[in-house]
Kinemage of the C-alpha trace (Angstrom):
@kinemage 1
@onewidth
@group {chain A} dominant
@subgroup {mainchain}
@vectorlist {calphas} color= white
{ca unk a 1} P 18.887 10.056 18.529
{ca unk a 2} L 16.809 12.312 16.648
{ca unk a 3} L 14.257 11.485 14.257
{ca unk a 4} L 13.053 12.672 10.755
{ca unk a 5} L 8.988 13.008 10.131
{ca unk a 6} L 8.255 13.848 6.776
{ca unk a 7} L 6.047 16.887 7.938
{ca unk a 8} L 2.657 16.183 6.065
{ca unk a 9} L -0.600 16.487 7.960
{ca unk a 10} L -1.155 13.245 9.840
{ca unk a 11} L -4.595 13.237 8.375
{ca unk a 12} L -4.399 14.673 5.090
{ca unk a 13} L -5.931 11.978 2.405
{ca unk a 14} L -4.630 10.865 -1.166
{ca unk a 15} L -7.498 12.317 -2.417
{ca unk a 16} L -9.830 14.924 0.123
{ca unk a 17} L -13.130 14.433 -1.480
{ca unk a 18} L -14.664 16.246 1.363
{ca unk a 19} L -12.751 19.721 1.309
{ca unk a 20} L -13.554 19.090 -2.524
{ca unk a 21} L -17.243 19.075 -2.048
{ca unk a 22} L -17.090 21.870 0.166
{ca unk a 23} L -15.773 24.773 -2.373
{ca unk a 24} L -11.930 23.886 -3.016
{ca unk a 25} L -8.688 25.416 -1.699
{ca unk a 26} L -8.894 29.609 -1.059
{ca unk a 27} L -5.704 30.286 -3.027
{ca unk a 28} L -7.551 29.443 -6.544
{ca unk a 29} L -10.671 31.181 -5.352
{ca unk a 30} L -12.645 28.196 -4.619
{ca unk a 31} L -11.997 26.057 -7.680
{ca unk a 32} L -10.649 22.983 -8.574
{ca unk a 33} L -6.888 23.099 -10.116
{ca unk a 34} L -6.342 21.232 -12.950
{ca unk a 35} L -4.490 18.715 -10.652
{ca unk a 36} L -7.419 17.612 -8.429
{ca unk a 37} L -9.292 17.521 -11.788
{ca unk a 38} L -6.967 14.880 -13.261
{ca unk a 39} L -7.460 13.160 -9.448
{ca unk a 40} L -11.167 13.084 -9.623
{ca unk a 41} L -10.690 11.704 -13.344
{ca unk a 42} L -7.955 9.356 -13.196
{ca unk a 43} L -10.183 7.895 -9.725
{ca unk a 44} L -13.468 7.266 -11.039
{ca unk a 45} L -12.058 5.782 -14.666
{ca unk a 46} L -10.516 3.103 -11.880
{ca unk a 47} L -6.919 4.185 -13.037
{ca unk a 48} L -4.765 1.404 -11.519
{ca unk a 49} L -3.539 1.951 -7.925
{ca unk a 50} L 0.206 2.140 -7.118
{ca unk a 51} L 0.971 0.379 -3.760
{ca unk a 52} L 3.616 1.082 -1.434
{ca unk a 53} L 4.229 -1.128 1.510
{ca unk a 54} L 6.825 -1.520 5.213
{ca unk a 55} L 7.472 -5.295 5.074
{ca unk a 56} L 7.367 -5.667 8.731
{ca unk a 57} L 9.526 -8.356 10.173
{ca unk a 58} L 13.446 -8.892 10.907
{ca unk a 59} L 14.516 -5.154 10.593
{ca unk a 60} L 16.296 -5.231 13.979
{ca unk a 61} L 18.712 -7.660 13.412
{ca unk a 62} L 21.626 -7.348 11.597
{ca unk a 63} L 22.273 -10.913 10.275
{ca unk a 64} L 18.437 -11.309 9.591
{ca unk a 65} L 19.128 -7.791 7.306
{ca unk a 66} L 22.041 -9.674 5.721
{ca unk a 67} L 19.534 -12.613 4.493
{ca unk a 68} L 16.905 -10.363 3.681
{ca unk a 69} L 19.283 -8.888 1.100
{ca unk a 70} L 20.600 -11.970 -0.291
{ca unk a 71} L 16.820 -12.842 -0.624
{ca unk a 72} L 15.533 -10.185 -2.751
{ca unk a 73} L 18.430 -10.484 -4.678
{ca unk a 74} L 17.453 -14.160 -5.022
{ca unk a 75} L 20.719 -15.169 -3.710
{ca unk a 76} L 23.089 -13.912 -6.420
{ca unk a 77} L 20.897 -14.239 -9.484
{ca unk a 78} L 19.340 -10.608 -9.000
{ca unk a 79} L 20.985 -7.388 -9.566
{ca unk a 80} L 21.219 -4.886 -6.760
{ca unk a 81} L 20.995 -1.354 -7.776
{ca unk a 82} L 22.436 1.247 -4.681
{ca unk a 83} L 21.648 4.531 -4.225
{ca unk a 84} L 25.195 5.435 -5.290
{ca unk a 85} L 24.521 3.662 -8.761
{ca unk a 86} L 26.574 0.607 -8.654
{ca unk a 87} L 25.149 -2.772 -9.541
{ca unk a 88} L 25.950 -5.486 -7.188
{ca unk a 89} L 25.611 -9.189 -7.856
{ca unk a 90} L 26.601 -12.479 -6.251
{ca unk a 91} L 25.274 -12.948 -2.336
{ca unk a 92} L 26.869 -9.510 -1.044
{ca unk a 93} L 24.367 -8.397 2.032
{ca unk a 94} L 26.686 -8.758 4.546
{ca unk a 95} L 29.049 -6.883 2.594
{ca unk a 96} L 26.496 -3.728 1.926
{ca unk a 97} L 25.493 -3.219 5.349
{ca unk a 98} L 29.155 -3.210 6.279
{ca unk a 99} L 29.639 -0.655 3.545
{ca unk a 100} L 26.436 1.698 4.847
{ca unk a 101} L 28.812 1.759 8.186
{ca unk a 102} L 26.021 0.029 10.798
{ca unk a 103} L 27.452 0.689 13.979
{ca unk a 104} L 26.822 -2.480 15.326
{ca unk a 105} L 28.335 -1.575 19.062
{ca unk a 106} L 25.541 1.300 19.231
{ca unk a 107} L 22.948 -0.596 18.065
{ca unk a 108} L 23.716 -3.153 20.292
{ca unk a 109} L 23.527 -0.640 23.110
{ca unk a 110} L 20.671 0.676 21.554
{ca unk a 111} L 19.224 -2.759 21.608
{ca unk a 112} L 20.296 -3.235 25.005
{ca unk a 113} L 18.512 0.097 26.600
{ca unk a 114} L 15.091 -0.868 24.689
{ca unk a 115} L 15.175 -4.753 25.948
{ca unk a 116} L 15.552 -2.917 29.582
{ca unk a 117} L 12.749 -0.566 29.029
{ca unk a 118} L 10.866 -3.195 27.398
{ca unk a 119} L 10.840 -2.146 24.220
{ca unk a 120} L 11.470 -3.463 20.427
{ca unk a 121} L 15.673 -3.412 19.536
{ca unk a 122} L 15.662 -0.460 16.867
{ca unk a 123} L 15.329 -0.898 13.315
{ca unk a 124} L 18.843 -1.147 11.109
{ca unk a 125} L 16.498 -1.199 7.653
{ca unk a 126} L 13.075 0.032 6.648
{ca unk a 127} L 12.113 -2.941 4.268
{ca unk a 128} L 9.562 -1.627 1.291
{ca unk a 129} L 8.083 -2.908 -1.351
{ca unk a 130} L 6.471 -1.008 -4.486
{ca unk a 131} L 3.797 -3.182 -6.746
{ca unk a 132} L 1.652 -1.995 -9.630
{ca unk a 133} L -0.744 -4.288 -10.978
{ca unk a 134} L -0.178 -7.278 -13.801
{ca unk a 135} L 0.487 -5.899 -16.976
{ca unk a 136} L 2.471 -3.157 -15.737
{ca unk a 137} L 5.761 -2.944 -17.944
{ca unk a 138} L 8.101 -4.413 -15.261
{ca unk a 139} L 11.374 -1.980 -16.391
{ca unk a 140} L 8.940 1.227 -16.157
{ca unk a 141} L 8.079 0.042 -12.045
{ca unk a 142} L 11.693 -0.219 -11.626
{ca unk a 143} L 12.627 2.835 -13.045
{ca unk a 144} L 9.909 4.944 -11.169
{ca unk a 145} L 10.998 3.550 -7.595
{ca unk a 146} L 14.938 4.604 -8.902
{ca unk a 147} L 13.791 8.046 -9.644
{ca unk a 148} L 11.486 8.241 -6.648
{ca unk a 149} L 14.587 6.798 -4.208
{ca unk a 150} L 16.660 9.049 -5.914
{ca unk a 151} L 14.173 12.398 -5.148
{ca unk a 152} L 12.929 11.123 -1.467
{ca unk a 153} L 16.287 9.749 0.204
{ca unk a 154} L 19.180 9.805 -1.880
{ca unk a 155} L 22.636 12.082 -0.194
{ca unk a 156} L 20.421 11.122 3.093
{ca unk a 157} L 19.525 7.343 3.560
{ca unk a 158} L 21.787 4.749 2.240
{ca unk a 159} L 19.269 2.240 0.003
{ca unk a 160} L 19.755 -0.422 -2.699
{ca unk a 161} L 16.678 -2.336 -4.431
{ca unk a 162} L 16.055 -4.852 -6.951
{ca unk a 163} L 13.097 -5.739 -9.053
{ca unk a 164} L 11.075 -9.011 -9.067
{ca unk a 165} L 8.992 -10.550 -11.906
{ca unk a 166} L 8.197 -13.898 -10.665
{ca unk a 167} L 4.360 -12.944 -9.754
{ca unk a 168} L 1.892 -11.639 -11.783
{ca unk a 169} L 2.102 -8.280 -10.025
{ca unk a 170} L 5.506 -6.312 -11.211
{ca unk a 171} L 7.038 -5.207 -7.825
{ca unk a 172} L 10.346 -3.723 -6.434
{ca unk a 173} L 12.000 -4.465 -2.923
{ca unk a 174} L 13.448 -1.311 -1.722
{ca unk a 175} L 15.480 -1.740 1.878
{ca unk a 176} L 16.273 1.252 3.088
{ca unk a 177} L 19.001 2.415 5.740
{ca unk a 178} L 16.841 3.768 9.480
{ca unk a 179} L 19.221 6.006 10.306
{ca unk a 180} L 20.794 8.887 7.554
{ca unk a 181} L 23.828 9.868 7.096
{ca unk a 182} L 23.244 12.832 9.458
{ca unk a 183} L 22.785 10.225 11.968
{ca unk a 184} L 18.554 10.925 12.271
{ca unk a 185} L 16.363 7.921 12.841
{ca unk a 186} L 13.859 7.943 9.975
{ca unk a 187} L 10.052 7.528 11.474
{ca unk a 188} L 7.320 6.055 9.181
{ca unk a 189} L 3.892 7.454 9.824
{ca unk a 190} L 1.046 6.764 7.512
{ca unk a 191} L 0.968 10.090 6.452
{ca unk a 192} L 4.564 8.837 5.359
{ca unk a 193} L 3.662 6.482 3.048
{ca unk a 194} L 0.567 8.142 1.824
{ca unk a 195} L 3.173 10.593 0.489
{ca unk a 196} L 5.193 7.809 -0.768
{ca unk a 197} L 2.184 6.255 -2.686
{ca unk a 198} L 1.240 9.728 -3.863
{ca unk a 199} L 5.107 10.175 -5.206
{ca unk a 200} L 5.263 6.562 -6.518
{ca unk a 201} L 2.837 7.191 -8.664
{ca unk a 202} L 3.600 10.166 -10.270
{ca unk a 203} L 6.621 8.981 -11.030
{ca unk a 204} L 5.011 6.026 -12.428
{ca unk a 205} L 3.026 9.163 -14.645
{ca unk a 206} L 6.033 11.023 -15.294
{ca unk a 207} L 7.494 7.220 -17.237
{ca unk a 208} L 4.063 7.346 -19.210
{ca unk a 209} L 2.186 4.767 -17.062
{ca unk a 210} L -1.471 5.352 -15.681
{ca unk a 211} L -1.247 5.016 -11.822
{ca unk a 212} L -3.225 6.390 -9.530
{ca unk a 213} L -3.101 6.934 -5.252
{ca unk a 214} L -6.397 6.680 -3.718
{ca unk a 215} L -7.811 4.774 -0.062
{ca unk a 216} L -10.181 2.143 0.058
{ca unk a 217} L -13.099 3.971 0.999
{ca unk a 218} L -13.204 6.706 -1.255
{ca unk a 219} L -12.993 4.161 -3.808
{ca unk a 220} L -16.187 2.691 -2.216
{ca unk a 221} L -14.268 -0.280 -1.048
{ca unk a 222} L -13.714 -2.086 1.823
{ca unk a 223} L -11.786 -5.469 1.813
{ca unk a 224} L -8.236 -4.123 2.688
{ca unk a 225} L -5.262 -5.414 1.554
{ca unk a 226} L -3.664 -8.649 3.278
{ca unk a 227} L -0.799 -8.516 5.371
{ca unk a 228} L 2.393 -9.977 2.804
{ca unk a 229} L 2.694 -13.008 4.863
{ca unk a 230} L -1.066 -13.632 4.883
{ca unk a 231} L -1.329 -12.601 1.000
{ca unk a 232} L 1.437 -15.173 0.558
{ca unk a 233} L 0.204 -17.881 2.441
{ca unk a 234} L -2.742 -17.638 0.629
{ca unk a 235} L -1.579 -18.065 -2.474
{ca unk a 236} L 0.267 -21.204 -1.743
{ca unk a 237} L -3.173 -22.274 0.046
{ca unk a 238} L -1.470 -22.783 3.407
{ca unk a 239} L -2.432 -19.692 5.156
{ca unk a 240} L -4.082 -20.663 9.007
{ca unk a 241} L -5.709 -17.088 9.135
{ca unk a 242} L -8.170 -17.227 5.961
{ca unk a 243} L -8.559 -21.272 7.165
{ca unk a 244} L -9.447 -20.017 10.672
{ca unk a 245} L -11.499 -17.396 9.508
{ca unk a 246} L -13.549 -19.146 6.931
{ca unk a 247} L -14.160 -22.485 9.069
{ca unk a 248} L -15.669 -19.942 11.956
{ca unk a 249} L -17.935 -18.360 9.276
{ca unk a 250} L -18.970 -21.790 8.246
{ca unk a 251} L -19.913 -22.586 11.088
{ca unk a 252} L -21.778 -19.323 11.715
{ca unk a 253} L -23.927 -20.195 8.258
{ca unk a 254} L -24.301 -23.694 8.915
{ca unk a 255} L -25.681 -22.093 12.450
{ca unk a 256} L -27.408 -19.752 10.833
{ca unk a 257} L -26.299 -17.021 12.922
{ca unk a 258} L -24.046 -14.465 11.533
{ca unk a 259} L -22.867 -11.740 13.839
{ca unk a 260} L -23.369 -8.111 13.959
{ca unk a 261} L -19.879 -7.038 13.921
{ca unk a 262} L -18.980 -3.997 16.131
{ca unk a 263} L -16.933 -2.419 13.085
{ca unk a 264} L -19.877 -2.122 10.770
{ca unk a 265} L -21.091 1.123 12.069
{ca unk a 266} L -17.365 2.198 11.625
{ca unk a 267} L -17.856 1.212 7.796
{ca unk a 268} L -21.099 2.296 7.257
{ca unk a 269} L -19.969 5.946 8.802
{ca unk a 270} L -17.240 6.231 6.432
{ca unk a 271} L -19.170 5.307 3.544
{ca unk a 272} L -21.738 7.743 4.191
{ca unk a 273} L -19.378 10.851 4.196
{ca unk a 274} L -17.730 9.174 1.242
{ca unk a 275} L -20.975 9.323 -0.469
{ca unk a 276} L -22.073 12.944 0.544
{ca unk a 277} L -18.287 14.146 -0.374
{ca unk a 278} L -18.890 12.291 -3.592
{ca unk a 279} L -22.123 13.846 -4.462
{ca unk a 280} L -21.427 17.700 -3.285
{ca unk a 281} L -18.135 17.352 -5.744
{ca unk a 282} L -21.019 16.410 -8.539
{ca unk a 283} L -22.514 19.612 -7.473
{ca unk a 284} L -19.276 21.716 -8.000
{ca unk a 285} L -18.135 20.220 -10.922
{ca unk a 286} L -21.740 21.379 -12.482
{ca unk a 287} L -21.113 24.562 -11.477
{ca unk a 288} L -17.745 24.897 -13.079
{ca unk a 289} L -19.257 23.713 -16.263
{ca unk a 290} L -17.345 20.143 -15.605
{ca unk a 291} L -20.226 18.508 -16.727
{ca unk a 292} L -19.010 15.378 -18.683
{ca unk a 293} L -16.768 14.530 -15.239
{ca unk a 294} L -19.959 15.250 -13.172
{ca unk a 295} L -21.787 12.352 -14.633
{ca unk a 296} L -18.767 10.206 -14.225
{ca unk a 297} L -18.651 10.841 -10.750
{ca unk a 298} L -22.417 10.355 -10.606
{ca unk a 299} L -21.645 6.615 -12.446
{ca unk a 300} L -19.151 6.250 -10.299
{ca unk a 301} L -20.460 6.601 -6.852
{ca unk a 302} L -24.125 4.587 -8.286
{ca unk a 303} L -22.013 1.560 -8.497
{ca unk a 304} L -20.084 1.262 -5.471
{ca unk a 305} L -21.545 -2.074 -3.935
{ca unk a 306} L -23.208 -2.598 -0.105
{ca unk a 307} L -20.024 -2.296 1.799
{ca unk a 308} L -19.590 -5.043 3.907
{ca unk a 309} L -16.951 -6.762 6.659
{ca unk a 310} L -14.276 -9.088 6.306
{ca unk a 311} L -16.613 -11.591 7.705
{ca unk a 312} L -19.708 -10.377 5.538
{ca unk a 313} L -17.284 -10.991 2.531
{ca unk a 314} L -16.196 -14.588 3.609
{ca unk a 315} L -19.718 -15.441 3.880
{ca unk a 316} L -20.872 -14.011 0.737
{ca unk a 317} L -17.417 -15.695 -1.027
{ca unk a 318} L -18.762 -19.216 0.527
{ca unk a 319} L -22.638 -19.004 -0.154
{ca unk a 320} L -22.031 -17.976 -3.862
{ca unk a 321} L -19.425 -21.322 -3.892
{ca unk a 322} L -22.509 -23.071 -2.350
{ca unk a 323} L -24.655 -21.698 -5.246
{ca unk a 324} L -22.021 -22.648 -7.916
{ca unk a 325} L -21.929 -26.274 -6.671
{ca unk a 326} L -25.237 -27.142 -6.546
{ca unk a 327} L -26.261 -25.412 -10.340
{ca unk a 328} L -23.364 -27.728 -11.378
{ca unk a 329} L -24.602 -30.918 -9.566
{ca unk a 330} L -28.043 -30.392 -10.623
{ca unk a 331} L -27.172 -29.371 -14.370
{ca unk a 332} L -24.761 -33.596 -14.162
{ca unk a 333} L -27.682 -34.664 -12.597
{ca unk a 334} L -29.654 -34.183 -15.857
C-alpha cells in the first residue's frame, strides 16, 4: 500500500534560530521577513505554546478504535463533529468506523502478513490530541483544530473529533482515518507534526488567540513533556514511573552520589548552539535597526536557567521539598 509523507525537511525546526543568526533566507536578500520577526517576538514574550500530540496505544484494533470513540465522546454525552459536518451523539463508534468503510478482511490480512514478519498489525486510526494551555477559550481550540482538519485532511482522510473541558488545559481529541480515501497509508514523521503544531497554531492566530510553535531547547528548556499515560498517572498520584524514578534519586542523595548522566553532554551541546544562534540573531537584528527586539532577545536568552536532566530535576524538585520542610519545622518549633 502506498504511503503519504507530508514532504517537509525531516530536520527543518519550528523556529531555525541558527540559519537566522547566520544572515536569513537569499530570496529577501538576507533579511528577516516580517514572519520570522513576529516568530522571534511572539518566542521570547513566552507566547503560549500550542501542542499537538499521536496518542499511541490501541490504533490497530478495530474494537479497541470503537471504545476509543465512545470514550472521547464520553460515552454519549459528547458531541462528535465529522469531517463531513454532521454531529453525532449517543455511543456510535462502531457505527462510524463502519461508515469510513474499514476493510476489516484486508486489515486482517494485513495484520496477518505483519504478525508473520514480526511486525506491529497496521494502524486503522491515527489518535491526536490538540491542547493549549488553561485559560484558553475552550470554543476558539475547537474551532482552530475544525479549520485546521478541514485544510490538512479533509476530501482525503475520513476524521471526527470532539472537545474536552474537564482539565484545566482546553484540548481536542482528533482520531483520524490511516488510510485516505485514495487508499494511501498516512505516515507520521516528526517533521509531520512539527507542521501540524506550526498549522495549529496559526489557526489558533487566525481565531485571535496568541499561540506560538517552538521546541524545548530553543526555548532554553529541557524537561520534555510526559508521555499521556505518565502525565495522567501523575496527576491521579499513581504513576510507578515518577515513583520509580524519584525513590532511585533518593536514594542517590541520601548516598550522596548523584550520577553523571551520559545525556548531559547531549544537553549541554544543544544548549550551546542554542545560545550562539540566539546571540548572532541579537547581532542581526542590530543591524536591521531591530533594536527594541534585540534587547528582548538579549533578556531572553540571560534568563534561560542551568539546563539540567530529568534526574538533575528530580533531585533539585526533592532537595528544595527538603528545604521547605525543615524552614517550616524549625519556624513550629519556635
Amino acid at each position: 500500500m502506498p504511503k503519504r509523507i507530508f514532504r517537509i525537511r525531516e530536520g527543518e525546526p519550528l523556529l531555525d534560530i541558527a540559519s537566522y543568526g547566520r544572515g536569513g533566507p537569499r530570496e529577501t536578500g538576507g533579511r528577516l521577513t516580517p514572519a520570522q520577526l513576529e516568530q522571534i517576538q511572539r518566542t521570547v514574550r513566552r507566547t503560549p505554546e500550542a501542542v499537538v500530540k499521536v496518542l499511541p496505544r490501541a490504533s490497530n484494533d478495530l474494537k479497541a478504535v470503537g471504545k476509543h470513540l465512545d470514550y472521547i465522546g464520553r460515552k454519549g454525552e459528547l458531541e462528535l463533529e465529522t469531517d463531513d459536518g454532521e454531529r453525532l451523539s449517543g455511543r456510535i463508534g462502531k457505527d462510524l468506523l463502519e461508515g469510513w468503510d474499514l476493510d476489516i478482511d484486508d486489515v486482517r490480512r494485513q495484520a496477518t502478513l505483519a504478525a508473520t514478519k514480526g511486525r506491529k498489525a497496521p494502524k486503522l486510526v491515527h489518535k491526536l490530541m490538540f491542547s493549549m494551555p488553561p485559560g484558553t477559550p475552550p470554543d476558539k481550540v475547537l474551532g482552530a483544530v475544525r479549520n485546521f482538519a478541514r485544510e490538512e485532511f479533509w476530501g482525503e482522510h475520513r476524521y471526527a473529533f470532539t472537545l474536552h473541558i474537564d482539565e484545566p488545559h482546553p484540548h481536542v481529541h482528533l482520531v483520524l482515518k490511516a488510510v485516505s480515501e485514495q487508499g494511501v497509508r498516512l505516515n507520521i514523521k516528526k517533521a509531520t507534526l512539527r507542521h501540524w503544531r506550526s498549522e495549529f497554531a496559526r489557526n489558533l492566530r487566525s481565531l485571535g488567540i496568541e499561540a506560538n510553535a517552538t521546541e524545548r531547547a530553543v526555548r532554553g528548556e529541557t524537561r520534555k513533556a510526559k508521555k499521556d499515560g505518565i502525565y495522567r498517572a501523575n496527576l491521579r498520584g499513581d504513576s510507578t514511573y515518577v515513583r520509580t524514578q524519584t525513590e532511585a534519586v533518593t536514594a542517590e542523595l541520601l548516598r550522596s552520589d548523584i550520577r553523571f548522566e551520559p545525556g548531559k553532554h547531549a544537553i549541554m551541546a544543544t544548549r550551546h548552539r542554542v545560545e550562539s544562534g540566539w546571540r548572532n540573531l541579537v547581532s542581526k537584528l542590530s543591524k536591521e535597526d531591530h533594536r527594541e527586539l534585540a534587547s528582548d532577545v538579549r533578556q531572553f536568552v540571560d534568563r534561560f536557567t542551568l539546563p539540567r536532566t530529568d534526574r538533575e530535576l528530580v533531585a533539585h524538585d526533592l532537595r528544595k521539598r527538603v528545604a521547605v520542610s525543615h524552614f517550616r519545622y524549625h519556624d513550629h518549633a519556635r
